[in-house]
N, C-alpha and C positions, 0 to 999 in steps of 0.2 A: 908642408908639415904633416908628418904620421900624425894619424887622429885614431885613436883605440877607446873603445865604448867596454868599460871594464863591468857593467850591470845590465845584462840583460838578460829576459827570459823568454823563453821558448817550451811547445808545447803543442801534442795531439789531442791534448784534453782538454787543461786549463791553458790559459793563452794562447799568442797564435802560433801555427807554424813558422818554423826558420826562414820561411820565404819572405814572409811580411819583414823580417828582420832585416833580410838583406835587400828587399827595397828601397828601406829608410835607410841602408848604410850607403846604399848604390847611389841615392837620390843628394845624400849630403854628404858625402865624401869620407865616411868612415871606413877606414883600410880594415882593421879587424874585430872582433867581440871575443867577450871572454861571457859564455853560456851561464849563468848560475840557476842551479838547481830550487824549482819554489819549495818551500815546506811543507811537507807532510807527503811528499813523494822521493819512497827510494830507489826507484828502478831508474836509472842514470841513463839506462842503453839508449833512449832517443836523442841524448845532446850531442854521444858521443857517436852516433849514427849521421848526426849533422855535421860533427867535426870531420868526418872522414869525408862526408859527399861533398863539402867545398873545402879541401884543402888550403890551408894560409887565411882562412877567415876567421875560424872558432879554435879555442882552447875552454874546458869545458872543467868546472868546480862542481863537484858532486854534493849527495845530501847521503848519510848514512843514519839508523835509528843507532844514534850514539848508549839509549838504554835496552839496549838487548848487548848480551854478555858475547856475544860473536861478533859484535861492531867491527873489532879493532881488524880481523880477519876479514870481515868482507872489505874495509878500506883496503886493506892490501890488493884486494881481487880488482877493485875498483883501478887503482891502482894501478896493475898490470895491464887494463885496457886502456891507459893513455892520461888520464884526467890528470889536472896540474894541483889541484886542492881541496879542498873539503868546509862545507861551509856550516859555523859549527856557532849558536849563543852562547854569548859569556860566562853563562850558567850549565853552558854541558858538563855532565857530571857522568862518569861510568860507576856500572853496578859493580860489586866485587871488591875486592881489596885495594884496587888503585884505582881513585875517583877520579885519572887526568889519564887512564889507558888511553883514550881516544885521541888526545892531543898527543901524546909522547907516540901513538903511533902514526898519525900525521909527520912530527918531527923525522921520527927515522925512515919515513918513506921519500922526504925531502918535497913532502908538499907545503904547500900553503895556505892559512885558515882563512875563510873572509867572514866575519864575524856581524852576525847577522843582531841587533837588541834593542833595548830601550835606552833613554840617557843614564836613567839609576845603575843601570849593571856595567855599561862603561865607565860611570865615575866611579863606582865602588872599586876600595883598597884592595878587594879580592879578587877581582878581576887585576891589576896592576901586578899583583905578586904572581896569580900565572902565567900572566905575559912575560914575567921578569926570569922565569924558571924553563924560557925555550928561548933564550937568545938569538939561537941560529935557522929559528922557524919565523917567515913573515907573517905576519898578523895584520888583517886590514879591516880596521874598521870602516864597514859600510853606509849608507845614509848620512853621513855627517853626524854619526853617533848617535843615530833616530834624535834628534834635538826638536827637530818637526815645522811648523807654523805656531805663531803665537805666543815665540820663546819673550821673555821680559828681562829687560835689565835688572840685576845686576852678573846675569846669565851664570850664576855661582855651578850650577851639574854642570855646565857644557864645559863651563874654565877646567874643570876637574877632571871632565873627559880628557879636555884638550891635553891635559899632563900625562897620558899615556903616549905622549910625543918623547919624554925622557925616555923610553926604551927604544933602544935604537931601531929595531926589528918591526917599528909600527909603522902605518900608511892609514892614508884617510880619501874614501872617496865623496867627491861632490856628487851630487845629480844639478839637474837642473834648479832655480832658483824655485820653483814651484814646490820643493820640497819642503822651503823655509819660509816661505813667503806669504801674505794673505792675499787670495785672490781677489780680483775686482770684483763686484756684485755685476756690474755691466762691461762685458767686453767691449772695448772702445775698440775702431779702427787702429789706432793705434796701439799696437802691443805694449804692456807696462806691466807691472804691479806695485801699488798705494801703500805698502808696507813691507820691504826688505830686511832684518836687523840685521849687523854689522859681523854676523857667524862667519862667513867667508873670510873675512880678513881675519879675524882673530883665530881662525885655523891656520891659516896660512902664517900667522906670526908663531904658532907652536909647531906645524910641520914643515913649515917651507915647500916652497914646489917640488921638489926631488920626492916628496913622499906625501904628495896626494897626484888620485888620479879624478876623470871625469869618467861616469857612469850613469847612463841615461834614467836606468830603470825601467827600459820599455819591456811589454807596453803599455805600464801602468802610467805613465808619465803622458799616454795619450790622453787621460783624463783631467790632467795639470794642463803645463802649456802646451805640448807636443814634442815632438820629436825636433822636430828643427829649432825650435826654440831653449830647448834645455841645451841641446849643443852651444846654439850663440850666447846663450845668455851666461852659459859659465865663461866661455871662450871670449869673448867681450867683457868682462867682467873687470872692475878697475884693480881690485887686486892682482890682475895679471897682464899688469900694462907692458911688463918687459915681453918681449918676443920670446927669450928663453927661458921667461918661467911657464907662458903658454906652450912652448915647445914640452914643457917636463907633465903639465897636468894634465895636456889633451894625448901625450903618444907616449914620450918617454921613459917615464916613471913606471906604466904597467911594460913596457919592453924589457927593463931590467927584472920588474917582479915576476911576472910570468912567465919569463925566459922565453921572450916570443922571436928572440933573433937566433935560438935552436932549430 
């Protein structure tokens, strides 16, 4: 089975370099990563520095200051040196007469947005109407729509996220269970956690496996369960008991979206 880690960061500054990345891909069988840019850095050239020095591993989603009035222009520049997307919250807004410059120029450059927020900005109506005004631009909501740990019944923002599944054009990544999960106070031999809520399947009942992927989140998710465990723990996961829905969250689903069989 292709196993694709669609959330990972890299870094000469903040987090670590690519190398540490690709020992945890080498160590657990991950075929390839899709680089995402952290926040608050727009100089792209080092992921895209990584994607060229190991060939068929990285494809690289960029960050651009969407409020400065030459955004839409340097995306294109970005653009032209290979990156597949641009990673943009639901609240980006451009300066100037057209407050969706930044996404309509994402749309025409035939990238892809992976939508970095909180739960409020993915449930909210306004976010759903500009997703609803690029039909033919992917949209991925990352983190499981930042839903977090310590969500409660009767999960009404996440249900309301989860209705951004009606646009065809959306995707939703998992990370590991430690993004939604309450940690044990004592680490048992036993790997576990004491509090799971029910958000995996009820995502997977609004996007179906074709349109969620798994994304580690390294290597922040060293500080959850780790690397090996957010893999299994999504990949073992009972909502993904069929064979071919794991086939579609752990590789598939980002092979289609990020055109990684180009």
């Amino acid at each position: 089975m292709l196993i694709v880690d669609t959330h990972c960061h890299a870094g000469h500054s903040w987090f670590e370099p690519v190398e540490l990345l690709l020992h945890q891909m080498n160590t657990n069988g991950v075929d390839r990563a899709v680089l995402i840019q952290h926040g608050g850095t727009y100089d792209n050239t080092y992921l895209l520095e990584c994607a060229r020095r190991f060939p068929g591993r990285f494809v690289v989603v960029a960050i651009v200051d969407y409020t400065q009035p030459d955004a839409p222009q340097t995306l294109e520049r970005w653009a032209s040196e290979g990156i597949v997307g641009v990673r943009l919250p639901p609240g980006a807004r451009s300066p100037g007469q057209d407050p969706l410059a930044i996404w309509r120029k994402a749309s025409e450059l035939g990238l892809l947005v992976s939508s970095l927020g909180g739960l409020d900005g993915f449930a909210s109506d306004e976010f759903s109407s500009l997703v609803g005004q690029f039909p033919d631009m992917p949209i991925i909501v990352e983190h499981m729509a930042g839903v977090g740990p310590g969500a409660q019944p009767p999960y009404a923002q996440f249900k309301k996220a989860m209705a951004l599944a009606n646009h065809p054009n959306t995707y939703l990544k998992v990370g590991g269970l430690g993004e939604i999960s309450t940690r044990p106070p004592v680490l048992l031999p036993e790997f576990r956690f004491d509090d799971t809520p029910p958000l995996i399947e009820m995502a997977y009942d609004a996007f179906g496996p074709r349109r969620m992927m798994w994304g580690s989140d390294y290597p922040p998710v060293s500080g959850r369960e780790g690397y090996r465990n957010a893999l299994q723990g999504v990949m073992g996961h009972a909502a993904f008991a069929r064979e071919i829905d794991r086939e579609w969250v752990m590789g598939k689903t980002a092979v289609e979206v990020f055109r990684l069989d180009k």
